[in-house]
N, C-alpha and C positions, 0 to 999 in steps of 0.2 A: 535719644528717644524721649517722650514726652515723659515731663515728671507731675506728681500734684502739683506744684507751682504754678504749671504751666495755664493759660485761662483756657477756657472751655470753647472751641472754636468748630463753628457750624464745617458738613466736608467742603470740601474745594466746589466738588461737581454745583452744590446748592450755590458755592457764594456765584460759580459763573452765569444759574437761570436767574439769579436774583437782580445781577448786572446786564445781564442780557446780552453776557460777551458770546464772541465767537474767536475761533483765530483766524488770523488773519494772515490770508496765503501770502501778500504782498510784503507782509513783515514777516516772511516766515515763522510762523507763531505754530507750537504745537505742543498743547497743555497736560503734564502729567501731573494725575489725579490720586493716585497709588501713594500715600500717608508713608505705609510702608518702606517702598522703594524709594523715596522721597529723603526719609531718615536713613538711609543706608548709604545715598548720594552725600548727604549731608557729615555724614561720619568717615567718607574715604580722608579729607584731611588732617584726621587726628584730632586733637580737643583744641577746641574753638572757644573754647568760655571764656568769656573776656575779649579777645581777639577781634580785631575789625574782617570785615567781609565784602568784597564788594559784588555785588550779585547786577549781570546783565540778563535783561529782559524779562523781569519777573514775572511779567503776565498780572493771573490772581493771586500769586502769591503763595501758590505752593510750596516749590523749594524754601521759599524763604520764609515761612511758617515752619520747617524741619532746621532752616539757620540758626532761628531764632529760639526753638526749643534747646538748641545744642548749648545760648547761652551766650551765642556770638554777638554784636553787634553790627547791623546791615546795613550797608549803605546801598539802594537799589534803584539802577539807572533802570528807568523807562520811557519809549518813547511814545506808546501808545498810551494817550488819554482817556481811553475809555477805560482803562484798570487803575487809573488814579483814588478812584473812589473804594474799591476794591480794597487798595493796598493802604487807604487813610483807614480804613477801619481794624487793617490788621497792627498799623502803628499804635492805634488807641492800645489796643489789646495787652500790644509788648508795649510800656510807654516809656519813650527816650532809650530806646533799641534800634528804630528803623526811623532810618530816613530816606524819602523816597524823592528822587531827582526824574525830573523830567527831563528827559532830552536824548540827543543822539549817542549812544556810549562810543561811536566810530569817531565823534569830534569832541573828544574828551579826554585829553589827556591824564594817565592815573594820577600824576599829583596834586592832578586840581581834585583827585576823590578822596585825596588819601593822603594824611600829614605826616605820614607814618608808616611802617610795614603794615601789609594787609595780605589776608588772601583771595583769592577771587576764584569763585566759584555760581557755575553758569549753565541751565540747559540753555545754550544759546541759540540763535536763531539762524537758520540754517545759510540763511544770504550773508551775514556779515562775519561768520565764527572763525573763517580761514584770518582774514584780515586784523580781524581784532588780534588773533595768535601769533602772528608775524610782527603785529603793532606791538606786542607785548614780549617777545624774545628778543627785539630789538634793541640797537641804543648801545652807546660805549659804557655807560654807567654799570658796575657790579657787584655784588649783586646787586638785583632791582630791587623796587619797593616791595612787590609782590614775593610772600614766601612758598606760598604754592598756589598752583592752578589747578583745578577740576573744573572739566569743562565737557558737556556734552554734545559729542560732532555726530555726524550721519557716520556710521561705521567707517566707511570707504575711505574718507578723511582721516580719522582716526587710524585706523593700520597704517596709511600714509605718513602720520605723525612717528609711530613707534616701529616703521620698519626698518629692515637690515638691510648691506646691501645685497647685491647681485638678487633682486626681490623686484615683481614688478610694480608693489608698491612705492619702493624705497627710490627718493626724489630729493630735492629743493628743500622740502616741509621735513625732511627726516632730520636735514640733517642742520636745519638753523634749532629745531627740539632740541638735538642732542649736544652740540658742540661743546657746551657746556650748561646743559642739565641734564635728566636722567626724568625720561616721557616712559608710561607705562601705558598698558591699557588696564582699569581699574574694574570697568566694570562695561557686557555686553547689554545692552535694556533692547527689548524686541518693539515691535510698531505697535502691536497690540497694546502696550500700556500709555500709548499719547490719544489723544483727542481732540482732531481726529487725527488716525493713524495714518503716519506718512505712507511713502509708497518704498520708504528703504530701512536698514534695520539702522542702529543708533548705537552707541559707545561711547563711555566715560573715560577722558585718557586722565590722567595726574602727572604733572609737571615740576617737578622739586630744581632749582638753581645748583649748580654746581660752583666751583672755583674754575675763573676762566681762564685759557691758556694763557702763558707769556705768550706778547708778544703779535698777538692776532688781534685788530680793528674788526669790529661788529660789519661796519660801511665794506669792508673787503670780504666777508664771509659771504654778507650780501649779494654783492656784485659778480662775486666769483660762481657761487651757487647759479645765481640768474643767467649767466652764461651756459655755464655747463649744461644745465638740466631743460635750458630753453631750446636745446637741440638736441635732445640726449640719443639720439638714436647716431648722430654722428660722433666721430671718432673726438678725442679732446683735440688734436691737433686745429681742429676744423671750427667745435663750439668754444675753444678757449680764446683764439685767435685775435679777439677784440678786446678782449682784458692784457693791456700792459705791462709785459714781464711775465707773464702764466708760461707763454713757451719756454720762456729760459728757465721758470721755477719746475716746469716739468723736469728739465733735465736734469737741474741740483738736488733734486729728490726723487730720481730715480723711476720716476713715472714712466711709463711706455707711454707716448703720444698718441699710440694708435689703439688705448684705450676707450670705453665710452665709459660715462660720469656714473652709472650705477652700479661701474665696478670697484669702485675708487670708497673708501673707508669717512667715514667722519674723522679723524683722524688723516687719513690724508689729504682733505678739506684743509685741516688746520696747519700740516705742514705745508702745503702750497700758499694758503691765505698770510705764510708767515715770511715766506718771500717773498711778497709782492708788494712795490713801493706806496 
C-alpha cells in the first residue's frame, strides 16, 4: 500500500486522457484503473522491497506504480510507444526505481532483463501471455532466474494453468505449470475493472519453482506433453506413437495404452518423461 514516502501521483484514468492513450486491441492491451486492486495484485508475491521485478506490458503504469509503492525495483518491458512518456514520468517520480525498456518482451530473453533472481509480475496481454508462460517454465536450467510469477490470463487460461486431471481443463499448460512448481489461482478480477472491459472474465494465477524431479529433461516434458495432448481425444497408444520409446515406457510404468492423456497424472508425465531416451 502507498505509504507518506510515496510521491503524490495524479489517477491512472487522468494520466491515460492526458496521453491520449487507448488500448490497443491489436496488442491486446486492457488497462486496469482500480489503485486498489492494483495493490492487492501487487502484494500476492509477498515483500518486494528491495527485490527486482520484471513487469510485461505496463501500459500507463498502473500496476507498476503499486510495484513500485511496494518498494520493488521495476524493470518494464514495453512495446507500445505511445505509454513511453507515461511511464518516463512515472520514473521521475520513483528515481532510479524503474527502468523502462522498450521492445518486444516475446524476443527477450530474461537474462538479458535480469542479472539476478527476479520476479515477474504482469497483467499481460492477452495475445502473447500463453507464450511468454511456456517461454518462462521452460529450459533445463533449475531453478530459474525467476522466483515467482503473478501473472494475469483471461480466466479460461488460467484454470488451464492450475487444473487437475480427468478436468476438461486439464492439458499440456497444466501440466509444464506443475511438473515442478506449484501454480495456484491467486486471485478472480471480473471485466468490469479493465478499460475497456474485455468480453471474458480474468484471473491472477501465482507460480512458485519447485525442486525438479531426478532425472527428467524439460525438452522431453516438452515433446511428450505436445504429443499427448495434441490428440487428446485419442487413446495414448495412438497420440504417443511418434514420440520414441513412449510405447515401451507405457509398459514399464504400467500405463494402460488405451488411456487418453487427461487421465494420466503430472506425475505420471514425469515417470514416463523419465524413460524416455
Amino acid at each position: 500500500m502507498a505509504s507518506s514516502a510515496d510521491p503524490a501521483l495524479p489517477p491512472i484514468r487522468e494520466v491515460i486522457a492526458r496521453h491520449g492513450l487507448s488500448a490497443s486491441k491489436a496488442l491486446g492491451q486492457n488497462f486496469l484503473l482500480d489503485e486498489q486492486l492494483l495493490d492487492r495484485i501487487a502484494a500476492i508475491p509477498g515483500d518486494l522491497a528491495d527485490a527486482h521485478v520484471i513487469e510485461i506490458g505496463p501500459g500507463p503504469g498502473g500496476l507498476t506504480r503499486a510495484l513500485l509503492r511496494t518498494g520493488a525495483r521495476v524493470t518494464a518491458v514495453e512495446r507500445d510507444s505511445r505509454c513511453l512518456p507515461a511511464l518516463a514520468e512515472l520514473s521521475d517520480s520513483f528515481a532510479g526505481r524503474l527502468t523502462v525498456i522498450e521492445g518486444d518482451a516475446t524476443a527477450l530473453p530474461l537474462d538479458q532483463l535480469s542479472d539476478g533472481p527476479c520476479h515477474i509480475v504482469a497483467n499481460l496481454p492477452y495475445n502473447v501471455g500463453t507464450a511468454l508462460l511456456v517461454d518462462w517454465l521452460s529450459g533445463e536450467d533449475w531453478p530459474p532466474l525467476w522466483q515467482t510469477l503473478t501473472l494475469m490470463f483471461q480466466r479460461e487460461v488460467a484454470e488451464r494453468i492450475v487444473a487437475q486431471p480427468n478436468t476438461g481443463a486439464y492439458g499440456r499448460l497444466a501440466v509444464l505449470a506443475q511438473w515442478r512448481s506449484t501454480a495456484k489461482l491467486a486471485m478472480k478480477v471480473h471485466r468490469s475493472a479493465f478499460t475497456p472491459p474485455p468480453k471474458v472474465m480474468s484471473a491472477v494465477v501465482h507460480v512458485i519453482p519447485d525442486e525438479a524431479p531426478n532425472g527428467v529433461r524439460s525438452d522431453i516434458i516438452q515433446s511428450l506433453t505436445a504429443a499427448a495432448f495434441g490428440q487428446r481425444r485419442k487413446m495414448l497408444r495412438q497420440s504417443l506413437k511418434s514420440v520414441p520409446g513412449a510405447l515401451e515406457a507405457l509398459e514399464v510404468c504400467d500405463i494402460n495404452p488405451m488411456r487418453r492423456a487427461e487421465t494420466l497424472s503430472v506425475l505420471d508425465f514425469v515417470r514416463l518423461a523419465r524413460e524416455l531416451p
